[in-house]
C-alpha positions in Angstrom: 0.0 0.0 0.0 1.1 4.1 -0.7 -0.5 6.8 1.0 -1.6 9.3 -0.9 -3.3 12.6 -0.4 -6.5 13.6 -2.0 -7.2 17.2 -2.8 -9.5 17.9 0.0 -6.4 17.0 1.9 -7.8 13.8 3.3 -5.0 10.7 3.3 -6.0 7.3 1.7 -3.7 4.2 1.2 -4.1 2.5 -2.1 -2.9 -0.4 -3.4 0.0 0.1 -5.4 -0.5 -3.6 -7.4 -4.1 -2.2 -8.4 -2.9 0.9 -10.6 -2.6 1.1 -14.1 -0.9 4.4 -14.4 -0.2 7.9 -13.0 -0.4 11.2 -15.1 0.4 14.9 -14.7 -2.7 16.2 -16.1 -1.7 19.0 -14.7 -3.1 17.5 -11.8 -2.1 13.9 -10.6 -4.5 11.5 -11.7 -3.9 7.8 -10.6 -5.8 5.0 -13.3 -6.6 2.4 -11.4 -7.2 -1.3 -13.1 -11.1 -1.7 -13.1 -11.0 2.4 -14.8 -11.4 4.1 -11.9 -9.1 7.2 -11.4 -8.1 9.1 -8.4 -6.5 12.7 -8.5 -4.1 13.3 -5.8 -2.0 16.1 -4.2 1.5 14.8 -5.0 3.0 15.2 -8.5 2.7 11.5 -10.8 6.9 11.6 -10.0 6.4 11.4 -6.2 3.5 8.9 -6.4 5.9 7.1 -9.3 8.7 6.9 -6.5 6.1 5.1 -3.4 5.2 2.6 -5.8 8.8 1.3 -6.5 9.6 1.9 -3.0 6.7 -0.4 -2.2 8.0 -2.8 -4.9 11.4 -2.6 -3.9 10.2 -3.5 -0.2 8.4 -6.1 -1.2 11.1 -7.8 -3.2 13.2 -7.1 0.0 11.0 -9.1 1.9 10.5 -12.4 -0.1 14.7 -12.1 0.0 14.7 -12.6 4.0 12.3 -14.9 4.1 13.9 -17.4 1.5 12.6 -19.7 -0.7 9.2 -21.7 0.2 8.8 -25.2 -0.1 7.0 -26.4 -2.8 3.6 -28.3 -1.4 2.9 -31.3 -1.5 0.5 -33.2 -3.6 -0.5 -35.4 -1.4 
């Protein structure tokens, strides 16, 4: 999840796996899978840089935890 800030300057976490993309429109406007959009407060390069951060973490975190065993069919 990236928090984000709406224009009425309410916060909101989003999922950053859900969006499809991020303009400058002038204003940011975040397109989210299913077509729904989302303008925002921060500029598209700020929102750009939470969702690699929140990738990167991510990627970060399968690393500690290893490799999973493969289930069994049993």
């Amino acid at each position: 999840m990236i928090q984000v800030t709406r224009l009425n300057d309410s916060v909101l976490l989003i999922n950053a796996e859900t969006i499809q993309s991020v303009e400058a429109n002038p204003d940011t406007v975040i397109t989210f899978l299913n077509r729904d959009r989302l303008i925002v407060k921060e500029p598209a390069e700020e929102v750009s840089r939470r969702i690699l951060r929140y990738r990167r973490a991510l990627g970060a975190a399968v690393l500690e935890e290893g490799p999973r065993e493969p289930l069994s069919a049993a």
